[in-house]
N, C-alpha and C positions, 0 to 999 in steps of 0.2 A: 432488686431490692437488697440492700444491704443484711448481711447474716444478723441474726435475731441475737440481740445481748441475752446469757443466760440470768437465770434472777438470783442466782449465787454470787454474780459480779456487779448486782447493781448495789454504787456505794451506799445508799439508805439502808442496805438489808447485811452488809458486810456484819461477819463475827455470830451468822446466827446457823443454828443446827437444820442437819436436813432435815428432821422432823420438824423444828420451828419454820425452816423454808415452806415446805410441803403445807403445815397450816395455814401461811402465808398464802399460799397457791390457792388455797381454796377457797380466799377470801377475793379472790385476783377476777375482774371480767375484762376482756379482751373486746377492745374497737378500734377500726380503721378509718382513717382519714383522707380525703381526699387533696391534693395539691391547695394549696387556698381557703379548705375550710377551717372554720373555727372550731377549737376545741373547750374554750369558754368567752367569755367575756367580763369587760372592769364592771364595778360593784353587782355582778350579778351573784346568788345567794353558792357562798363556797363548800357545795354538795360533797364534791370528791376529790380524790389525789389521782394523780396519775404517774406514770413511771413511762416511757420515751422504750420502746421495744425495739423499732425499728424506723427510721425517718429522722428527719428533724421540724424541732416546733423552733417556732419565735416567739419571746413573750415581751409584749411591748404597749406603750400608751401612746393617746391621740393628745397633742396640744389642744388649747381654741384655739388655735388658729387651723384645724386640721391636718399637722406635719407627722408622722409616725414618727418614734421615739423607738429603736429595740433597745431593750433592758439587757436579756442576753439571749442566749440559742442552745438549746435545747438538743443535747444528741441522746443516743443510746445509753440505756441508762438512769441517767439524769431526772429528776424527776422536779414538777415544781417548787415541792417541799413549802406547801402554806401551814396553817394549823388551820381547818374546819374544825376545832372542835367546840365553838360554840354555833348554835344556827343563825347569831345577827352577824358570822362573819360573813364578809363579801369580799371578793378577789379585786384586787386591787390594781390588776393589771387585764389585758386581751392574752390571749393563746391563739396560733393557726399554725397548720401544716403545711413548712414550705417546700415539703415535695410529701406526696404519696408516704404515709407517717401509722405506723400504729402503737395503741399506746396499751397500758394496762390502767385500769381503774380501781382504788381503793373506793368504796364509803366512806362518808364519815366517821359511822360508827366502826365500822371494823378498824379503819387510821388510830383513829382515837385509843381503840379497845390494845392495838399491838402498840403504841408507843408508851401505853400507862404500863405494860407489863412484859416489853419487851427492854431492858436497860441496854441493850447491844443497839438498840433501833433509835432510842431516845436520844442516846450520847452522837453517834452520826448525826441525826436531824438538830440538834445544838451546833455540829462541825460543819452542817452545810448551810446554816442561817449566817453563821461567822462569816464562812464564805462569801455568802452572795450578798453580806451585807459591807464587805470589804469592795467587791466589786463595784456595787452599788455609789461607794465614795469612789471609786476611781473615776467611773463612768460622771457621775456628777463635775466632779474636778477636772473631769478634760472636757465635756460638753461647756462650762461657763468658765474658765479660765483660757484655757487653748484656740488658737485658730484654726482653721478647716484644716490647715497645710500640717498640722501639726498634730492635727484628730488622726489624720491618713497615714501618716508615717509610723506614729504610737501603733497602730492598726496592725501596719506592717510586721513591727518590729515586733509586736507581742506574738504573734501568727510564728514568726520567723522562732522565737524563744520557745514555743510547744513546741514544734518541729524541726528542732534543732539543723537545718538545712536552711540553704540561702536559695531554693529552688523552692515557691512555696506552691501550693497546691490549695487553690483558693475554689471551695463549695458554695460562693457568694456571688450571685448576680451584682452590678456596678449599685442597682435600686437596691440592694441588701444591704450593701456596704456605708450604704448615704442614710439607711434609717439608723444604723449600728452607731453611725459617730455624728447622727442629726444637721444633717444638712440635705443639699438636693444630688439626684443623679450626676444633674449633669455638672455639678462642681467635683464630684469624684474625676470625672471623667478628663474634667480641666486640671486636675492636679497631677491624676498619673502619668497622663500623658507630658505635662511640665518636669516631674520627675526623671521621666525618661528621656525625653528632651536633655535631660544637664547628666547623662548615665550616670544616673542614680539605682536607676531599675530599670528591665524589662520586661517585657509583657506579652506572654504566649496565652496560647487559650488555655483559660485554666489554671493557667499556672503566673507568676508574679516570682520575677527573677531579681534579687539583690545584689547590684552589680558593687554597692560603694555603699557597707556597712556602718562605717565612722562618718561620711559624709552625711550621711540619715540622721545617724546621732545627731549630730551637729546643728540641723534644723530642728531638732525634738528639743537640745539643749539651750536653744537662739541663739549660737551662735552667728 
């Protein structure tokens, strides 16, 4: 299992004292998740907050037609960052654990009680709603604008931008990847491999090699 993120480095809690940590901590309960279980569900009543210890969660919606949708993913850290602080809120999305994952759980009340009187806590959770609400427009804008060949590449190329390396090191089953950019496996599957096919990329276990970084662009750009 991956080393436990300490709770002084998760950004939600950043700029606050070890004795505000420490009361932090004592508001904090500790559960693990199994591969595939859920850690909530969409409009069920939004009880608690959680914080990503160790593992990774996916938070994602069902179509009607039944297609999964990931919204994003969830690592160390990371926390969902809802507001429960009314009781007619409902979560508006699924959570599960897609490996062996545990998390930390706030209340509501106690969420509630630290971000009314914690301004170090408040102003983060403002900086990660901005965030995940930028996200949010990107992920919309390339799910209905973009085509699959152009979901995968974007994929890539954003992978390749954190990790500044053309050697990528991909924690993503081919089925993770097809709910990430909402299509099916096995169109993933037909694209990478067309990719590499024209060495564009290569493809080790695990890993997702950038053989021809401008030539990527260029399909992202339509050329």
């Amino acid at each position: 299992m991956d080393t436990p993120i300490q709770l002084k480095n998760v950004p939600l809690l950043q700029g606050l004292t070890p004795s505000e940590l420490e009361e932090v901590r004592a508001c904090l309960r500790e559960k693990s998740f199994a591969k595939g279980e859920a850690l909530f569900h969409e409009s069920a009543s939004c009880e608690r907050v959680f914080i990503v210890k160790t593992g990774r969660v996916k938070v994602y919606r069902m179509s009607t037609s039944g297609r999964e949708q990931v919204i994003e993913t969830l690592e160390p850290g990371d926390t969902c960052a809802c507001n429960p602080g009314s009781a007619a809120w409902t979560c508006s999305s699924s959570a599960e654990a897609v490996v062996p994952t545990t998390v930390w759980f706030l209340s509501r009340d106690s969420y509630v009680r630290i971000v009314n009187t914690r301004t170090n806590v408040s102003h983060a959770l403002n900086r990660l709603f901005a965030e995940k609400l930028s996200k949010l427009s990107c992920l919309v804008e390339d799910v209905s604008l973009n085509d699959v060949r152009k979901r995968l590449v974007k994929f890539l190329l954003d992978l390749r931008a954190d990790s500044r390396s053309d050697t990528l090191e991909v924690p993503f089953t081919r089925q993770e990847i097809a709910q990430r950019i909402g299509t099916a496996r096995e169109t993933v599957a037909r694209h990478l491999y067309e990719l590499k096919r024209k060495h564009l990329i290569d493809i080790k276990s695990r890993q997702i090699v950038l053989l021809n970084k401008p030539g990527l662009q260029k399909i992202l750009s339509g050329e």
